[in-house]
Backbone as a ProteinNet text record, in pm:
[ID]
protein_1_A
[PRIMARY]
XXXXXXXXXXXXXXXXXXXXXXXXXXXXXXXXXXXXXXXXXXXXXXXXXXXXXXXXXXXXXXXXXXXXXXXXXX
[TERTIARY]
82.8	0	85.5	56.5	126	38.5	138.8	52.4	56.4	-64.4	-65.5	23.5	124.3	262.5	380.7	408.4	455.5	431.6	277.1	243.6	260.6	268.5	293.7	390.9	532.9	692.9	708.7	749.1	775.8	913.7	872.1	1024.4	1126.6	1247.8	1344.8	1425.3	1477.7	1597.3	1692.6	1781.9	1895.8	1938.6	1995.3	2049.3	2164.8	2206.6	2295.6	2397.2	2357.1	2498.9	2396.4	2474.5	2467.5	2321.1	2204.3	2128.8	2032.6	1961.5	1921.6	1743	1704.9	1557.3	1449.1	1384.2	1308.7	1192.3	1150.3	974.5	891.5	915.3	851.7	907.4	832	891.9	915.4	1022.3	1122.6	1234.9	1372.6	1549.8	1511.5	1371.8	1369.9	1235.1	1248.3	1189.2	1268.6	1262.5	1333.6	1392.4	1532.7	1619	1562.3	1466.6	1484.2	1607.6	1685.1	1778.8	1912.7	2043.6	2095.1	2077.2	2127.9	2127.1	2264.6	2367.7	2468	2463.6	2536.6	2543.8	2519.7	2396.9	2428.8	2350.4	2259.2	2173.1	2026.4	1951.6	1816.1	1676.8	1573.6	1473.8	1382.8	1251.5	1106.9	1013.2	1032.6	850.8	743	682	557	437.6	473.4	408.5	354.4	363.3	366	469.5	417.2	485.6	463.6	600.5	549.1	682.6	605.6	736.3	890.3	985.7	1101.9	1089.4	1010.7	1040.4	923.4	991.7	936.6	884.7	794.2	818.2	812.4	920.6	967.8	960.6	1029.9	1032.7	1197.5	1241.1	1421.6	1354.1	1481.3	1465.5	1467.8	1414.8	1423.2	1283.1	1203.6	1029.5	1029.3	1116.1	1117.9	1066.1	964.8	890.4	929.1	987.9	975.8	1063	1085.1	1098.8	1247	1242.4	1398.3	1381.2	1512.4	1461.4	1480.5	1415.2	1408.4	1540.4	1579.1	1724.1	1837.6	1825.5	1958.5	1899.7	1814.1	1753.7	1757.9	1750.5	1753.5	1703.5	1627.1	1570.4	1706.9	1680	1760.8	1818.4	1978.8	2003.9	2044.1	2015.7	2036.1	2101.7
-121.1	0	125	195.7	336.3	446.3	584.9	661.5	755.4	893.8	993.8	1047.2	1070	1145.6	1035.3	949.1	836.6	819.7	817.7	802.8	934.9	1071.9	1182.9	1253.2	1201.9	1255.4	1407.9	1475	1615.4	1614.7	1722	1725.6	1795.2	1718.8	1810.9	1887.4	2025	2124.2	2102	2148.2	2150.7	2308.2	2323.4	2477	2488.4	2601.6	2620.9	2754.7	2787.3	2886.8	2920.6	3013.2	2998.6	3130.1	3085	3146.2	3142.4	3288.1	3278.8	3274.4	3197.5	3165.3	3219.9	3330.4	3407.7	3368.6	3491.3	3431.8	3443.1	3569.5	3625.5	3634.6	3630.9	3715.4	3825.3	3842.4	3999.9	3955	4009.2	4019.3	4137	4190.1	4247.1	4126.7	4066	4002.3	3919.5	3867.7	3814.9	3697.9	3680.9	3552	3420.6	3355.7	3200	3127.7	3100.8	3005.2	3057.8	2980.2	2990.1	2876.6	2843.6	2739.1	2765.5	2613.2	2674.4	2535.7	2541.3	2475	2369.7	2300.9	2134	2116.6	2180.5	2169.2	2166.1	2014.8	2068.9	2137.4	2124.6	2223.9	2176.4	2201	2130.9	2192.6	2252.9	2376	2333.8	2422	2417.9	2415.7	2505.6	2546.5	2668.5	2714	2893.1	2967.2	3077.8	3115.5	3280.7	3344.6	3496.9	3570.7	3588	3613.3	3521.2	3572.7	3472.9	3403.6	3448.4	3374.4	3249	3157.9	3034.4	2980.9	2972	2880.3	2737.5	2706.3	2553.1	2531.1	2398	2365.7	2297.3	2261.7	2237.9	2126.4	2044.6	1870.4	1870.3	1979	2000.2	2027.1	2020.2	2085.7	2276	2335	2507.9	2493.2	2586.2	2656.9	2828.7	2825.2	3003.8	2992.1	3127.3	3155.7	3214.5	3144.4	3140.3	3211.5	3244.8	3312.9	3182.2	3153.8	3022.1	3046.8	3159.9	3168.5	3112.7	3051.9	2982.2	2817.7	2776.9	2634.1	2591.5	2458.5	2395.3	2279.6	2201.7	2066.3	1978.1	1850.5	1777.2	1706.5	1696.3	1583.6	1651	1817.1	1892.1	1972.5
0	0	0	-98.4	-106.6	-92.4	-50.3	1	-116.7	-123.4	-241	-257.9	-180.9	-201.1	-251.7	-225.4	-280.1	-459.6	-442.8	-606	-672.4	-620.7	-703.6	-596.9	-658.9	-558.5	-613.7	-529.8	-523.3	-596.4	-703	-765.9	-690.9	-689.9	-624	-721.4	-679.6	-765	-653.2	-766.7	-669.2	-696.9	-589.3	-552.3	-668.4	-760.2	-821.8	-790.2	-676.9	-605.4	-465	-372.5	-231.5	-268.2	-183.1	-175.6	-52.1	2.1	105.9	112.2	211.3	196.7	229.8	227	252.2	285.9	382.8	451.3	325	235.5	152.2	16.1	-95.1	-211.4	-269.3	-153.9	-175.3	-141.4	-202.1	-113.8	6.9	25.3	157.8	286.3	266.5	365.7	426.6	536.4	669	572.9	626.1	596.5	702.5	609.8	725.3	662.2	605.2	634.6	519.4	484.7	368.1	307.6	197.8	97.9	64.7	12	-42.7	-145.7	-269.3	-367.4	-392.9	-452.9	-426.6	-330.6	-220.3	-159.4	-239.3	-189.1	-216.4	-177.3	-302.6	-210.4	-313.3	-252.8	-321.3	-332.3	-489.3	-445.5	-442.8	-386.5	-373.4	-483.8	-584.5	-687	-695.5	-544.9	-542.2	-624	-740.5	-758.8	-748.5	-710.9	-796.7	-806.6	-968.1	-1064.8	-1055.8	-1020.5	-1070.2	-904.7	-775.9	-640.6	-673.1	-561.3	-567.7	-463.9	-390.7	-247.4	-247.1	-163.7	-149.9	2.2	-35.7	76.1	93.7	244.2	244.8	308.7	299.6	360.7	539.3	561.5	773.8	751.7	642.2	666	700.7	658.6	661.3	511.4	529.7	432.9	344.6	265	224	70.5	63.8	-76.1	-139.2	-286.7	-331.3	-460.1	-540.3	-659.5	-705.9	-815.2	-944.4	-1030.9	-1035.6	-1111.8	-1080.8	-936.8	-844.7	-818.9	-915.8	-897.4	-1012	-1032.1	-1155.3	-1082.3	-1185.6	-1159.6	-1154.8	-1075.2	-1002.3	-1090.3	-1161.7	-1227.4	-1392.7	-1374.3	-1498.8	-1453.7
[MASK]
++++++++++++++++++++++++++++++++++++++++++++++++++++++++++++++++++++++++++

């Protein structure tokens, strides 16, 4: 028995230079975390404009620019 998330897996990106994770989509809203290269992250499907909200492999929630992500494996 598998569960709905199992049958539809969250794509992962991977981080493509050191970037910091925002509550919001602005470079002025609060830093929740950094990211540095080679780290991953899992959006959500929120988007606005080039920010993204994801998610990091600790369950923190917030927002990255899409210009420092690339899908996993490209």
């Amino acid at each position: 028995p598998g569960s709905a998330q199992s049958a539809a897996p969250t794509q992962a990106y991977t981080v493509t230079d050191v970037i910091a994770m925002r509550s919001g989509p602005s470079p002025g809203a609060t830093r929740v975390r950094d990211f540095k290269t080679g780290d991953l992250v899992y959006p959500t499907g929120q988007k606005n404009g080039v920010w993204w909200e994801v998610d990091d492999e600790n369950g923190n929630r917030g927002w990255v620019s899409s210009a420092k992500i690339s899908p996993r494996g490209q």
